[in-house]
Steps between C-alpha positions, in 0.01 A plus 500: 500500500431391811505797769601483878324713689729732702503381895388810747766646771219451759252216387109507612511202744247220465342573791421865418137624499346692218338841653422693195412402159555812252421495128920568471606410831475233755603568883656213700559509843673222777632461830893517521729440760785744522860484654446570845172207498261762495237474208294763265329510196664481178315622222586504091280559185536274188384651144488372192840470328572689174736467221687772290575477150755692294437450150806566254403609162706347134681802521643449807248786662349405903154571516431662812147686543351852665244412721191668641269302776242691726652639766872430460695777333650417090798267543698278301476133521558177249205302398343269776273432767334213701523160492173377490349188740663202326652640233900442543758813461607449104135483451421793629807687320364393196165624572607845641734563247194430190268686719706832579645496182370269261831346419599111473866369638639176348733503822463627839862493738420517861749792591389473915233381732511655862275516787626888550331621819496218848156612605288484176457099379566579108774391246555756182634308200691741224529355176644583215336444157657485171373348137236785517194547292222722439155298465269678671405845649574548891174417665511668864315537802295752583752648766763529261638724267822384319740670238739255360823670501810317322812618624887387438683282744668840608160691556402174665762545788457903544090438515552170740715739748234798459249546828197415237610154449262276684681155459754569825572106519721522157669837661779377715565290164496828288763684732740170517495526085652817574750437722626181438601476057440060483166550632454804262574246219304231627206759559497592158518166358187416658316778372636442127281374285 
């Protein structure tokens, strides 16, 4: 599968300096001219993009997981993380998915790949993963805590709509299921198994 990456509303130029090197963030900053010829100081962060993974189950069940990390309150979120330094986004699906919840996918369907905020460099890829099986036992981080939690396709939509449900970029996708009954179909195609 070969993945585009998702272009950014407002690209880092070229010429941009690095100020600050975080362990999660990066701060750019350059000169740019404005309207009236006047100039100022642009500035942008880039982070390591992530993917999200939305395994669905033989029985037609989503996946979906209660999560606990140090200092965030419980939320609700799909499998996923980073993309590691050269490791490509399907890659890193695959991984994420076996280490959160030690489940295999004999296909992954990209379902959307979006830069979602202009100031922050960093592409979220949402996949989709179906053919599932169990070979291992989730083997997590030491900042998480994760309950799998398989829900219908019906839960799926009242939990991706709740104010617990961390994965906002598959939202506005979520509410136009609801309003709009071909992409309802085509929604839950996708997520049958």
């Amino acid at each position: 599968m070969n993945i585009q990456r998702p272009k950014s509303r407002q690209p880092i130029p070229d010429h941009a300096k690095k100020v600050f090197s975080g362990v999660l963030f990066d701060v750019y900053q350059w000169e740019q001219e404005l309207f009236d010829g006047s100039k100022t100081v642009f500035e942008k962060i880039r982070r390591p993009d992530t993917v999200t993974v939305f395994p669905v189950l033989p029985n037609g069940k989503i996946i979906l997981t209660e999560q606990q990390q140090p200092g965030k309150e419980p939320f609700i979120a799909a499998t996923g993380g980073r993309v590691d330094k050269g490791e490509d986004p399907l890659e890193a699906a695959k991984r994420e998915l076996l280490e959160e919840s030690g489940y295999e996918a004999s296909e992954f369907v990209l379902w959307d790949a979006q830069q979602p905020t202009s100031k922050i460099e960093w592409a979220v890829y949402t996949f989709v993963a179906r053919g599932l099986k169990k070979i291992a036992e989730p083997n997590l981080e030491a900042g998480e805590k994760v309950i799998l939690k398989p829900v219908t396709f019906e839960e799926f939509m009242e939990l991706g709509l709740s104010e617990n449900f961390i994965e906002k970029e598959v939202v506005f996708k979520l509410f136009e299921a609801r309003l709009d009954p071909k992409k309802f179909d085509a929604l839950q195609k996708l997520f049958n198994p």
